[in-house]
KEDO-861860 format. One record per residue: y, z, x of N, C-alpha, C, CB in turn; residue number from 1; chain. Coordinates in pm, 1 decimal. Glycine has a CB too. Layout:
// KEDO-861860
n_yy|n_zz|n_xx|ca_yy|ca_zz|ca_xx|c_yy|c_zz|c_xx|cb_yy|cb_zz|cb_xx|num|cadena
Y|Z|X|Y|Z|X|Y|Z|X|Y|Z|X|NUM|A
...
// end
This chain:
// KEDO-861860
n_yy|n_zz|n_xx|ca_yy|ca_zz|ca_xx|c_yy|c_zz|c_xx|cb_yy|cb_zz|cb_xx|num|cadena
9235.7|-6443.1|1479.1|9341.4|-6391.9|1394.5|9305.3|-6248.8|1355.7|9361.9|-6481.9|1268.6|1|A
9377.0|-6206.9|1347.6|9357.9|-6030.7|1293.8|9461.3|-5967.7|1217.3|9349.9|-5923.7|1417.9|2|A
9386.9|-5969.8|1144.7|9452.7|-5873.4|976.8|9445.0|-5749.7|937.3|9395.4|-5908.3|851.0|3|A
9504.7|-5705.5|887.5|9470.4|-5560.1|851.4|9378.6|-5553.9|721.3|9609.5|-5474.1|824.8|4|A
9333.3|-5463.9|684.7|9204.4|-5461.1|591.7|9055.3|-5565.8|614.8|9268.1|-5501.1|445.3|5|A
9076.3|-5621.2|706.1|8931.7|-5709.9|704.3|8843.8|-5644.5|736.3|8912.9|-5823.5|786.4|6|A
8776.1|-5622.2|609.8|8614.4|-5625.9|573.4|8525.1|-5636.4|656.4|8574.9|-5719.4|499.8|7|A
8413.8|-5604.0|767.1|8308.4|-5639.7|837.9|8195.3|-5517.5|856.7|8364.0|-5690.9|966.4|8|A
8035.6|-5530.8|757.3|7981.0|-5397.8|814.0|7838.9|-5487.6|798.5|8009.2|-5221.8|716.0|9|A
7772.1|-5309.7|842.0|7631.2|-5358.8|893.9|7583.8|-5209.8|863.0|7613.0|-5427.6|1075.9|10|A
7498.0|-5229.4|763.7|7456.9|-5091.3|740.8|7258.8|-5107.1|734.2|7548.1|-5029.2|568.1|11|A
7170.0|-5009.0|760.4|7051.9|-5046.0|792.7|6990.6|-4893.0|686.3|7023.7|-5064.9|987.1|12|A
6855.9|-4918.6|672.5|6784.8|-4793.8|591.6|6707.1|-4790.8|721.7|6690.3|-4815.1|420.1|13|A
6773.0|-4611.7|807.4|6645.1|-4591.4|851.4|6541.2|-4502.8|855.2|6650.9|-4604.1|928.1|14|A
6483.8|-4489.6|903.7|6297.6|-4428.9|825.8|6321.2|-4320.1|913.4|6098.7|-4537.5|860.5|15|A
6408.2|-4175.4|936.9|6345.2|-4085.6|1025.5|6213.0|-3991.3|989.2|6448.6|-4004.1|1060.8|16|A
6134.9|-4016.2|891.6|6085.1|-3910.5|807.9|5904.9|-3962.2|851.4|6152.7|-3923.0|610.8|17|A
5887.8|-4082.6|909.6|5741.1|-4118.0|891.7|5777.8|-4292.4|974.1|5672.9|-4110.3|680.4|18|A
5635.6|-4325.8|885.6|5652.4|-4507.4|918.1|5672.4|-4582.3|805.2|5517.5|-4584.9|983.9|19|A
5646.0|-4534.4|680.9|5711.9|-4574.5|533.0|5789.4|-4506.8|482.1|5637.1|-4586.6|432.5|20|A
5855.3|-4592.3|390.8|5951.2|-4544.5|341.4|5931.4|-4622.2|161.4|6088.7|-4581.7|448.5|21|A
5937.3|-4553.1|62.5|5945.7|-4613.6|-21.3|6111.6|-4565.5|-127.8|5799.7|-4598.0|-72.2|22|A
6143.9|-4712.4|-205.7|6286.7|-4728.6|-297.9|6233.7|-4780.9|-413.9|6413.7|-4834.6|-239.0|23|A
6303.8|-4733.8|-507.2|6244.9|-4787.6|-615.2|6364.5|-4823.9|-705.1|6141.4|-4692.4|-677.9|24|A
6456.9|-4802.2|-661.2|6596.3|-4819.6|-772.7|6754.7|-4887.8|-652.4|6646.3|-4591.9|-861.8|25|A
6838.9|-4824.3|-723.6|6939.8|-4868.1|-577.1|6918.0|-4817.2|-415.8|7093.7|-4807.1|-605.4|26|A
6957.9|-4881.6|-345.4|6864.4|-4866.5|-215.4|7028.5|-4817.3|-148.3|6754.0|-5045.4|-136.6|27|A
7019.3|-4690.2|-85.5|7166.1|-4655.1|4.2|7054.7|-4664.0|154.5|7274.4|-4443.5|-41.3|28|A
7172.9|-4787.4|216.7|7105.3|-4758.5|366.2|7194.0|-4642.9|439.6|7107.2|-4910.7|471.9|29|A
7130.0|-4582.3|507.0|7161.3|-4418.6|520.8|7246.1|-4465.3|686.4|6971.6|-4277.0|528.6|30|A
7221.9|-4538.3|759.2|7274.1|-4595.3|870.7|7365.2|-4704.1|929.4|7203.2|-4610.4|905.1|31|A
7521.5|-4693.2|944.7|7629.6|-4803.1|948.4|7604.4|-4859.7|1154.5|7835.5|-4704.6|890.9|32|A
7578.6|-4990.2|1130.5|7588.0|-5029.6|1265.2|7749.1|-5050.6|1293.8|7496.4|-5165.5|1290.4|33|A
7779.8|-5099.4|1178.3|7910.1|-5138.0|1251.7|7991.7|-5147.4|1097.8|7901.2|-5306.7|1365.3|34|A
8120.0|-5095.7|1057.5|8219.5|-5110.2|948.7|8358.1|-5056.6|1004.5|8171.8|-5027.1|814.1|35|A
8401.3|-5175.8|1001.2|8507.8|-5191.6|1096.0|8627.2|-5152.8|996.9|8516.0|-5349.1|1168.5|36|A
8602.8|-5158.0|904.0|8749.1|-5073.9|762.7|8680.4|-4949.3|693.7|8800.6|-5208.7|579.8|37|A
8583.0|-4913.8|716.6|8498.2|-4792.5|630.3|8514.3|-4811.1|476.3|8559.4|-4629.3|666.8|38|A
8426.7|-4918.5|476.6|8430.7|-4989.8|295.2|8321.3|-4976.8|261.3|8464.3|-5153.8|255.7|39|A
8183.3|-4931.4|361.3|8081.6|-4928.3|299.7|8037.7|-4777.2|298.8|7993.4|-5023.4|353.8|40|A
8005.8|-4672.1|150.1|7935.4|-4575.8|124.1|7733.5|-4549.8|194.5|7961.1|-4594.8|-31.4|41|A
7751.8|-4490.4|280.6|7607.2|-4415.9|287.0|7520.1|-4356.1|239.6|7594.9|-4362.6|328.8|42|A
7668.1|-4291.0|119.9|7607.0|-4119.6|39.0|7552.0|-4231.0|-119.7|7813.2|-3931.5|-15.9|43|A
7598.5|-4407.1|-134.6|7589.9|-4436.6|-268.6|7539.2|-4532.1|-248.8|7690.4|-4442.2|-351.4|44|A
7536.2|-4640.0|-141.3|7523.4|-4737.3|-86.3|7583.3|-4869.5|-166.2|7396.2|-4734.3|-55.6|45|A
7722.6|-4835.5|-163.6|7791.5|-4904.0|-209.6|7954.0|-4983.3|-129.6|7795.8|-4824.3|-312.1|46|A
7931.3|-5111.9|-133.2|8040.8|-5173.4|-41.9|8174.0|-5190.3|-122.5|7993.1|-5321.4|16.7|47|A
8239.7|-5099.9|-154.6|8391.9|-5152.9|-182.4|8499.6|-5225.8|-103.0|8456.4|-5055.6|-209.8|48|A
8542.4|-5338.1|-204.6|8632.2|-5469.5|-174.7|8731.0|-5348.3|-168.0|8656.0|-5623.3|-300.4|49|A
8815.8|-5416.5|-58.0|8981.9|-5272.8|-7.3|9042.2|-5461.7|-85.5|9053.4|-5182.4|296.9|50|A
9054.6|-5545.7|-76.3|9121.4|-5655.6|-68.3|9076.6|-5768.4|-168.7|9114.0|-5694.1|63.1|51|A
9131.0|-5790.5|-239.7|9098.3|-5966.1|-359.1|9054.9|-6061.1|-208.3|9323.7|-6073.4|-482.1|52|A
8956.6|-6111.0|-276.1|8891.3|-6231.3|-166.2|8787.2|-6271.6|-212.0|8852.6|-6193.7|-21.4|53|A
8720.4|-6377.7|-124.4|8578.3|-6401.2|-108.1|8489.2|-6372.1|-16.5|8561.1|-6497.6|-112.0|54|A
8378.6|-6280.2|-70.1|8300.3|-6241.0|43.7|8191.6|-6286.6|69.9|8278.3|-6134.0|48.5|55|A
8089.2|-6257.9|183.3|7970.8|-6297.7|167.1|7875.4|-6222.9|245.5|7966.2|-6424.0|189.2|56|A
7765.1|-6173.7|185.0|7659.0|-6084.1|173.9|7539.5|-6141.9|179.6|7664.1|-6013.3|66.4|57|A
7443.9|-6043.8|301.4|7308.2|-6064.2|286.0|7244.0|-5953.7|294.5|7256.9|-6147.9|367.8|58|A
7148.1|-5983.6|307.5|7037.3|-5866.8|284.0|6934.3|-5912.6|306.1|7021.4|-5804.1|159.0|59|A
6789.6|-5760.4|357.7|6687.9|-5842.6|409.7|6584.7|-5750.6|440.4|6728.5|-5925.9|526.7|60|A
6464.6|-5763.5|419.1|6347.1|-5588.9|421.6|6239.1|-5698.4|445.5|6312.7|-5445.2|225.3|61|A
6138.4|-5554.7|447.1|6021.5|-5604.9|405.9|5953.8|-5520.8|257.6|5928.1|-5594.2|539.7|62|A
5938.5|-5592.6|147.5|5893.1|-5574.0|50.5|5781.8|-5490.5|16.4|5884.0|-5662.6|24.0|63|A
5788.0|-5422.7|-51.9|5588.4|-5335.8|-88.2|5574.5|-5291.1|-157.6|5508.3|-5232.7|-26.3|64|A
5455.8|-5253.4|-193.8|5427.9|-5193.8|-350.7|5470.7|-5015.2|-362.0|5229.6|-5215.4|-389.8|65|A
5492.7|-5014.7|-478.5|5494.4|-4835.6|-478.2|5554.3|-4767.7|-409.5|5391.4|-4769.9|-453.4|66|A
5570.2|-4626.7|-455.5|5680.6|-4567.3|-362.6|5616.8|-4494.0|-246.0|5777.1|-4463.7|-442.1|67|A
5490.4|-4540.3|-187.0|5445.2|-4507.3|-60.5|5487.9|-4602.9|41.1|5306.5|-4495.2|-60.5|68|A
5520.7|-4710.7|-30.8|5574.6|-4831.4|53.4|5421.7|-4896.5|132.6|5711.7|-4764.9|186.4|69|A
5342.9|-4894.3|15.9|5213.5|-4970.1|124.3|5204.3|-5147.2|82.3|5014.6|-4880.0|79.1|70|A
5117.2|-5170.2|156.6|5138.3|-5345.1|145.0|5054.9|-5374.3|26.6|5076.7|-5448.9|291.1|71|A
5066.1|-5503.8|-85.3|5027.5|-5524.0|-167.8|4894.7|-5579.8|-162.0|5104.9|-5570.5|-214.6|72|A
4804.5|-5478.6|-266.3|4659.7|-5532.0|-291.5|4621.9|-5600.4|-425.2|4566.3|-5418.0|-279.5|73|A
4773.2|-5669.2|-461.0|4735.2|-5710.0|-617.6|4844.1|-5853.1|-636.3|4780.9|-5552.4|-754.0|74|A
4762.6|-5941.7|-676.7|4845.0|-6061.5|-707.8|4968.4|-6046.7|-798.1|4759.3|-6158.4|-769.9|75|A
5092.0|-5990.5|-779.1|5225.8|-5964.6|-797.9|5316.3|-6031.5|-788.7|5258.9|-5896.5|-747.8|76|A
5420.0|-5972.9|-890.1|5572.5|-6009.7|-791.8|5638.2|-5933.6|-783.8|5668.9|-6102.3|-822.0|77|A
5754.0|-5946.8|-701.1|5885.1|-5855.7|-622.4|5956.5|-5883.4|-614.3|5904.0|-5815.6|-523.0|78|A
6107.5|-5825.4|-680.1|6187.4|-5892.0|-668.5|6327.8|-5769.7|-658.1|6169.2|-6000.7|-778.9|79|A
6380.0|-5813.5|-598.8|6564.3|-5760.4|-554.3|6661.6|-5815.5|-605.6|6617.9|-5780.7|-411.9|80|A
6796.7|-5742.7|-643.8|6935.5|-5785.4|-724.9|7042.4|-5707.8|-674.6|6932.3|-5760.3|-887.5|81|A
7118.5|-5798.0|-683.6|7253.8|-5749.0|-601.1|7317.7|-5735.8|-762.1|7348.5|-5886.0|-459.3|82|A
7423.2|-5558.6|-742.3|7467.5|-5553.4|-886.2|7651.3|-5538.7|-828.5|7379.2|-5389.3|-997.3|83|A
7687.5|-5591.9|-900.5|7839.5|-5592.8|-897.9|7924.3|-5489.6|-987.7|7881.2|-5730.0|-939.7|84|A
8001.2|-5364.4|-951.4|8006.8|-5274.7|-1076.8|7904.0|-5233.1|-1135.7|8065.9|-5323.3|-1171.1|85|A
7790.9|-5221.7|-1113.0|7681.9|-5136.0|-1140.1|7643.7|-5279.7|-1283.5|7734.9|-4924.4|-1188.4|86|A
7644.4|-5407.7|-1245.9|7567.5|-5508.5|-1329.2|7490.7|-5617.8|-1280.9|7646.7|-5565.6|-1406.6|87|A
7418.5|-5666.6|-1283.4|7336.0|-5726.2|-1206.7|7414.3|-5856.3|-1186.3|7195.7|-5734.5|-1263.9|88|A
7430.6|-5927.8|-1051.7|7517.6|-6073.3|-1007.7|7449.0|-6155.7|-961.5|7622.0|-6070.4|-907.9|89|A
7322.6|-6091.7|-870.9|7255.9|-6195.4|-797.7|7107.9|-6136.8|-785.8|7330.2|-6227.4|-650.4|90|A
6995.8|-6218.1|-793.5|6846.0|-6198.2|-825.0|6796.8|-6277.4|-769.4|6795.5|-6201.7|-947.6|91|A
6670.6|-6245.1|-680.5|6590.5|-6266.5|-605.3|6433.4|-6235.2|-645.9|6638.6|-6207.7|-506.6|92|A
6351.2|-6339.4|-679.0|6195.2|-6312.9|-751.0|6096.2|-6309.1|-634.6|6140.4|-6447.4|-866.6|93|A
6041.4|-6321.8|-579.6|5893.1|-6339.5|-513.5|5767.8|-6295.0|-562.9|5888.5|-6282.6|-398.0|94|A
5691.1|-6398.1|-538.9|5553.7|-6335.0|-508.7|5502.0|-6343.1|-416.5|5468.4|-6359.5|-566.9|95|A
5409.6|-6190.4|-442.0|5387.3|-6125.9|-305.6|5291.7|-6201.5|-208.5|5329.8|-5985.1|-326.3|96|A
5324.0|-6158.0|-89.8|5261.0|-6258.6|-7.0|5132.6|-6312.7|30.0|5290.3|-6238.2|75.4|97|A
5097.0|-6245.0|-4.2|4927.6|-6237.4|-30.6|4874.4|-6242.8|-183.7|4867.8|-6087.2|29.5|98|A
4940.0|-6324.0|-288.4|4861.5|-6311.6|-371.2|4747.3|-6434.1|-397.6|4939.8|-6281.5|-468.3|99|A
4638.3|-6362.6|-430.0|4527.3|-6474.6|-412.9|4585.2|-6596.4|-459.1|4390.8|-6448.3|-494.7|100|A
4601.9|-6602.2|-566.2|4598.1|-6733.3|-667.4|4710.3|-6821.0|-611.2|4629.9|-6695.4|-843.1|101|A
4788.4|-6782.3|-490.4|4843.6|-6869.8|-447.3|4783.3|-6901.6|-276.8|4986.5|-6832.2|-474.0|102|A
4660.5|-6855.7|-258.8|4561.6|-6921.1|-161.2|4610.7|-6789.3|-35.0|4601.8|-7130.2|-116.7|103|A
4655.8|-6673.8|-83.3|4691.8|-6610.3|11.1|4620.3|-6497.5|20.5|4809.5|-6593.9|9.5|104|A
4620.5|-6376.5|117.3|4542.9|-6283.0|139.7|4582.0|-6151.4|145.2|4491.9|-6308.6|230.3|105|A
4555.6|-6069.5|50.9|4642.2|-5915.7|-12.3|4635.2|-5861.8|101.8|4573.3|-5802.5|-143.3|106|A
4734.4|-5760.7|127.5|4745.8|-5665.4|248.3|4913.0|-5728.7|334.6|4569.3|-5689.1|367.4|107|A
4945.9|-5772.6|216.9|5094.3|-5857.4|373.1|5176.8|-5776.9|262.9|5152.8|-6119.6|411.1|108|A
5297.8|-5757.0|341.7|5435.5|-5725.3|295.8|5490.0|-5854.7|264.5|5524.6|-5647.8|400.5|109|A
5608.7|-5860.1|161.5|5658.2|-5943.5|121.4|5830.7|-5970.4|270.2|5671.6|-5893.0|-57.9|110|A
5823.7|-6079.1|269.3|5922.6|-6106.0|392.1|6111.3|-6143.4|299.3|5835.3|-6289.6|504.0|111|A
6159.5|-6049.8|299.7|6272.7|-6089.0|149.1|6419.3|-6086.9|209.5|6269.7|-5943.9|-4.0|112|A
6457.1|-6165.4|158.9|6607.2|-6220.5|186.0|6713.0|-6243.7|145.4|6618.5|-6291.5|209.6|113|A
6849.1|-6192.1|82.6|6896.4|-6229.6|-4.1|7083.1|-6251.4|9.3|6836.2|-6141.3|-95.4|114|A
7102.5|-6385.3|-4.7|7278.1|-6479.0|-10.3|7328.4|-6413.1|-109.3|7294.5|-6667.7|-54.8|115|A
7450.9|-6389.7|-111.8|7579.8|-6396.0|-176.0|7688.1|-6424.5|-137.9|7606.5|-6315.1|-215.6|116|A
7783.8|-6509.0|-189.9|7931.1|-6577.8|-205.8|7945.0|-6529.1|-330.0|7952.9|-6748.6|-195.0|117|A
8064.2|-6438.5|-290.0|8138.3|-6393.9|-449.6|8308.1|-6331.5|-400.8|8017.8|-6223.3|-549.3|118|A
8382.0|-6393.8|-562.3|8488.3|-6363.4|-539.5|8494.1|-6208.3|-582.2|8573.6|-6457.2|-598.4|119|A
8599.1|-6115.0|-510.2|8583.1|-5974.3|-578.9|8743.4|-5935.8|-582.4|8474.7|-5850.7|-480.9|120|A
8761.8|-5850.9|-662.7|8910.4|-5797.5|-684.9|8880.3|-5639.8|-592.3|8962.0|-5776.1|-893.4|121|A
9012.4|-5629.8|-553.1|8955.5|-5481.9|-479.9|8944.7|-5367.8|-563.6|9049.8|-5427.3|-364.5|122|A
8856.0|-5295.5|-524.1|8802.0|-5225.5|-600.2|8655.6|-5232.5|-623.8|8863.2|-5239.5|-692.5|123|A
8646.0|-5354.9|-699.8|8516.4|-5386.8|-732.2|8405.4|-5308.1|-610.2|8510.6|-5560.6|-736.4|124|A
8272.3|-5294.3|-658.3|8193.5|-5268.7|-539.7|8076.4|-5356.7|-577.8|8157.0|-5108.1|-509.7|125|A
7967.7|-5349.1|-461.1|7881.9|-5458.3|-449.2|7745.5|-5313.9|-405.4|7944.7|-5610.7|-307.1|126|A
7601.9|-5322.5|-445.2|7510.6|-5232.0|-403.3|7373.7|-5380.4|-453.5|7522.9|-5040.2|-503.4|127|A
7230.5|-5306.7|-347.3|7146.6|-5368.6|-356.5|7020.9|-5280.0|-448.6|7129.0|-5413.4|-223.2|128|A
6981.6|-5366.7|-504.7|6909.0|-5261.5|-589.7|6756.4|-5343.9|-598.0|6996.0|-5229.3|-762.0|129|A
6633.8|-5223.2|-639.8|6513.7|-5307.1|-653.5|6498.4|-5223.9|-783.4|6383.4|-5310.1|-525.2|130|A
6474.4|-5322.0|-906.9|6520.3|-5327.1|-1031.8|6391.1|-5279.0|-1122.6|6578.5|-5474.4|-1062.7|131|A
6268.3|-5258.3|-1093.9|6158.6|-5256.4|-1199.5|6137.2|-5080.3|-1180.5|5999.3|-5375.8|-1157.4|132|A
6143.2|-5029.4|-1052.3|6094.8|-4901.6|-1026.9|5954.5|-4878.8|-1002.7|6128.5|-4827.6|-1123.7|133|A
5942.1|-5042.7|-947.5|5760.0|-5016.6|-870.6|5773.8|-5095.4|-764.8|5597.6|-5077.6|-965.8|134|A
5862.9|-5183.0|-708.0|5867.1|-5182.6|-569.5|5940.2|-5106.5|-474.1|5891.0|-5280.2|-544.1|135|A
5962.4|-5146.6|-315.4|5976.3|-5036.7|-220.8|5982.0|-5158.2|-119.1|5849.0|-4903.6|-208.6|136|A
6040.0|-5062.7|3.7|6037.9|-5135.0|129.7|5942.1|-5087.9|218.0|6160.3|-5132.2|194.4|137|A
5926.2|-5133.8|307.6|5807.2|-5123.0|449.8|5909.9|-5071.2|529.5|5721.9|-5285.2|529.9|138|A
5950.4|-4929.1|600.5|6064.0|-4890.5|693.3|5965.5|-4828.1|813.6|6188.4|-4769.5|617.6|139|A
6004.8|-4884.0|948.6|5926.8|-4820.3|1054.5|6030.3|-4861.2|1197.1|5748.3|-4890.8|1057.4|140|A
6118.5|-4766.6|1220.9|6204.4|-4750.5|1300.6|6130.0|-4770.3|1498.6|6265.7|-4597.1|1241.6|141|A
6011.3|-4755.9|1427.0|5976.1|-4752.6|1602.5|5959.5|-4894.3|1650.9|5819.3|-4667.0|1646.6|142|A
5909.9|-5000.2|1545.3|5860.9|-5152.7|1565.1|6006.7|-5266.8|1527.9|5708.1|-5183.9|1434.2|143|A
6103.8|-5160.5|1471.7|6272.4|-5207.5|1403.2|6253.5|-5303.5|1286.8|6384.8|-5304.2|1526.6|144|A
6161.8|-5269.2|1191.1|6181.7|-5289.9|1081.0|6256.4|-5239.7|1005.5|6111.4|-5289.6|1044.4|145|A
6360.3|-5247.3|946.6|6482.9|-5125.9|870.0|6546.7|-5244.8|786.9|6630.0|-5023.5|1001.6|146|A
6545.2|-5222.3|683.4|6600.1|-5317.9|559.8|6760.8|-5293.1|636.5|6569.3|-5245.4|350.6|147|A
6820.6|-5396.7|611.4|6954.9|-5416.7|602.8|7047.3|-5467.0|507.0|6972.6|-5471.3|678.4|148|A
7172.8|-5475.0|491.8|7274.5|-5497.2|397.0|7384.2|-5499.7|485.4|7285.8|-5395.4|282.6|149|A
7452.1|-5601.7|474.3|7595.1|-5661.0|560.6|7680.3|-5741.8|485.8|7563.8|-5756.1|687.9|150|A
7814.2|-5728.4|511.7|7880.1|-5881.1|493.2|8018.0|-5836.9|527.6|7868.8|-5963.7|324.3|151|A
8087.3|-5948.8|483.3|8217.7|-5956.9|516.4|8356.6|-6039.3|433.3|8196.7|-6006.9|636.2|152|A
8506.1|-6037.0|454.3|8568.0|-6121.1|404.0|8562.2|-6275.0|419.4|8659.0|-6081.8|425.4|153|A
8568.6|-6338.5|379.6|8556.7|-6490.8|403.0|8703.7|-6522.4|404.0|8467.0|-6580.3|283.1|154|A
8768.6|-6499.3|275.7|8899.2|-6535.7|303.9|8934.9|-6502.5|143.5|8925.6|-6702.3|373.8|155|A
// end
């Protein structure tokens, strides 16, 4: 079936600058694979609803400490939020992957993932954000690690 205004993108953060990359606040992925209505911002990294519906969103990096984006040497956590209108809707905690006290071994990136189902009025916009201002992603374009952010209309 094919509609007019349907929603579909694929936007990626990628690293031309090095092999890290560090974020510490809202994350704009600077690279659209595919947005088939041009609803998603590059310059803000922000997905505006053109249409009332239900959508659904993921997202997905590799996690790290600091804004060098190096892998964690400290029993931590990390965590990502999807903000709706610039308010937080959906939250994601981890700890990091290597932290001792959970029998693990410092030096790993955190492996992070994150669902949404939400109804939106158009207009509304949707952005991914990492909320404390001490984590970061792991970005290395040559091995295709590149955080991503996608979704689409459901109906």
């Amino acid at each position: 079936v094919t509609m007019p205004k349907q929603p579909c993108f694929r936007a990626q953060r990628q690293n031309a600058s090095g092999t890290t990359q560090g974020f510490t606040s809202t994350i704009t992925f600077n690279r659209e694979v595919i947005d088939l209505n041009a609803d998603y911002d590059t310059s803000n990294g922000r997905f505006t609803a053109p249409v009332d519906g239900t959508y659904y969103f993921t997202h997905g990096g590799l996690g790290a400490s600091g804004s060098s984006a190096s892998v964690h040497n400290t029993g931590a956590s990390w965590h990502l939020e999807y903000l709706k209108n610039g308010s937080r809707t959906g939250f994601q905690y981890y700890w990091y992957g290597g932290n001792p006290s959970a029998g693990g071994n410092q030096g790993w990136y955190v492996n992070s993932y994150l669902d949404l189902i939400i109804t939106l009025s158009a207009g509304d916009y949707i952005q991914v954000q990492l909320p404390d201002g001490t984590d970061s992603y792991y970005s290395d374009t040559s091995t295709y690690y590149e955080a991503f952010f996608q979704g689409f209309l459901v109906g």
